[in-house]
N, C-alpha and C positions, 0 to 999 in steps of 0.2 A: 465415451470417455476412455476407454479401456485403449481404444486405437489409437487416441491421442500421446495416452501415456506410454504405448510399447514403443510408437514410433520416436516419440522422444528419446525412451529407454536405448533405442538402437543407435541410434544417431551419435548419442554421445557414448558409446561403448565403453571400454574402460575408464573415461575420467567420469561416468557416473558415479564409479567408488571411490575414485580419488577426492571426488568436489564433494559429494552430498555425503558418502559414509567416513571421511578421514576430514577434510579438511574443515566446513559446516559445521561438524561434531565437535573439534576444539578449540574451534572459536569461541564458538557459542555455551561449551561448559566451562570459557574461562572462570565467570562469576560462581555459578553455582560448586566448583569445588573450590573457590575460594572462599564461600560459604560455610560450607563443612570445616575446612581448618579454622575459620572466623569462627565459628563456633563453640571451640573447645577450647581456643585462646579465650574467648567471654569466660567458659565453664570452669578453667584453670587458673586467671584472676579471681572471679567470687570467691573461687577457693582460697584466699590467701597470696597467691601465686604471685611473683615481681609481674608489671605487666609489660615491661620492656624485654625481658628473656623469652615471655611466651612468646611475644609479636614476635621475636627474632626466631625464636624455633619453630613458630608458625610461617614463619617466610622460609623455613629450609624443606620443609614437613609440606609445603605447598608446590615447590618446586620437583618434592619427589612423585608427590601424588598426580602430578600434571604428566611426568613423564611417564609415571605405567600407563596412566589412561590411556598418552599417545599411542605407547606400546599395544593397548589390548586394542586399540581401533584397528589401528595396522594389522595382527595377528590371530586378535579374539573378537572380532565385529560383531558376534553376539553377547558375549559376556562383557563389550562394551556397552552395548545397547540396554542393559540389564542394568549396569551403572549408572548409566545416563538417567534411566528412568527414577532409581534410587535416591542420586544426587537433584535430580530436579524437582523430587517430591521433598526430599528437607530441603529446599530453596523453598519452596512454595510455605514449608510450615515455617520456616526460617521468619519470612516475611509477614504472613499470618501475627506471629509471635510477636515479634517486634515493632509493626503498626496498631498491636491493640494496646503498645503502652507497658510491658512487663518489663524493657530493659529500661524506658525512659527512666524509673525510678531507682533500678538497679545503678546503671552507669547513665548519669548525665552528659557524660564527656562524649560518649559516643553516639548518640542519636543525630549528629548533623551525617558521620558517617553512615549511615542506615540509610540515608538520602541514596549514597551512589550506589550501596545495592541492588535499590529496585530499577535504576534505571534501563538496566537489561532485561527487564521483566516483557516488555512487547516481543522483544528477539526468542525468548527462553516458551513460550507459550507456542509463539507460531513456528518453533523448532517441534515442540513437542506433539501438537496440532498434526506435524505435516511427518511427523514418525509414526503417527499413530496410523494416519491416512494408508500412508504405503504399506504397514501391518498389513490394513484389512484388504488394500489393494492386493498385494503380493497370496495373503490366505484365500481370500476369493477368485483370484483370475490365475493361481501359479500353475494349475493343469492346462491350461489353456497356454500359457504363454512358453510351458514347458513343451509343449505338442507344436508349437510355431516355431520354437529353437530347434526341437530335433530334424522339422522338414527343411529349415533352412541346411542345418550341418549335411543334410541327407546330400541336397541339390550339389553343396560346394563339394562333397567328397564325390558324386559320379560326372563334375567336369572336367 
């Protein structure tokens, strides 16, 4: 398996990080950090809160939180990676929460909404599934694969 994946790894050289660590990645947390600000618009209606100014400063407040993410994919691929994990774990309790029935009673108005949250939930899992893979791949096989890169760079600098 190990050969299958380096030879893949090779093959698509730089757009590996383009497709799987940049692009992949903000697709797929569109929902869950639309989550997180969904969230705190719930938190800040209970409170009293207009619920038309939150949604709206929750659609400015998501727009901004979409764009560092870009940024840290681009710049921070670890401390996006660290996010990702963060935001997909309150997706997960997000969901938990709201199909055992605690907001149905809360806000009636929005439980049809709560439908199109999970609909990303197959995508958000086997995102997360195949992040964790390449962890344990890249911690298990990085001395090896780092020993294969150096003999490659070796050959191309003495032609």
């Amino acid at each position: 398996m190990y050969k299958v994946i380096s030879v893949a790894l090779e093959k698509m050289g730089n757009w590996f990080g383009v497709i799987f660590k940049i692009l992949i990645p903000l697709l797929v947390m569109y929902r869950p950090i639309k989550t997180f600000i969904f969230t705190f618009v719930l938190l800040g209606t209970m409170n009293g809160g207009d619920s038309y100014l939150s949604s709206d400063l929750g659609v400015i407040v998501f727009g901004i939180l979409y764009a560092i993410f870009t940024l840290l994919l681009i710049f921070l691929p670890k401390v996006a990676s660290v996010t990702e994990f963060v935001l997909i774990g309150w997706y997960f309790v997000f969901l938990i929460i709201t199909y055992s029935g605690a907001y149905s009673t809360l806000f009636p108005d929005v439980t049809h909404i709560m439908n199109t949250y999970s609909k990303e939930l197959p995508l958000v899992i086997a995102f997360l599934a195949g992040k964790i893979f390449f962890f344990v791949f890249i911690k298990v096989n990085g001395k090896e694969y780092e020993k294969k890169k150096n003999r490659k760079d070796q050959l191309v600098l003495r032609s």
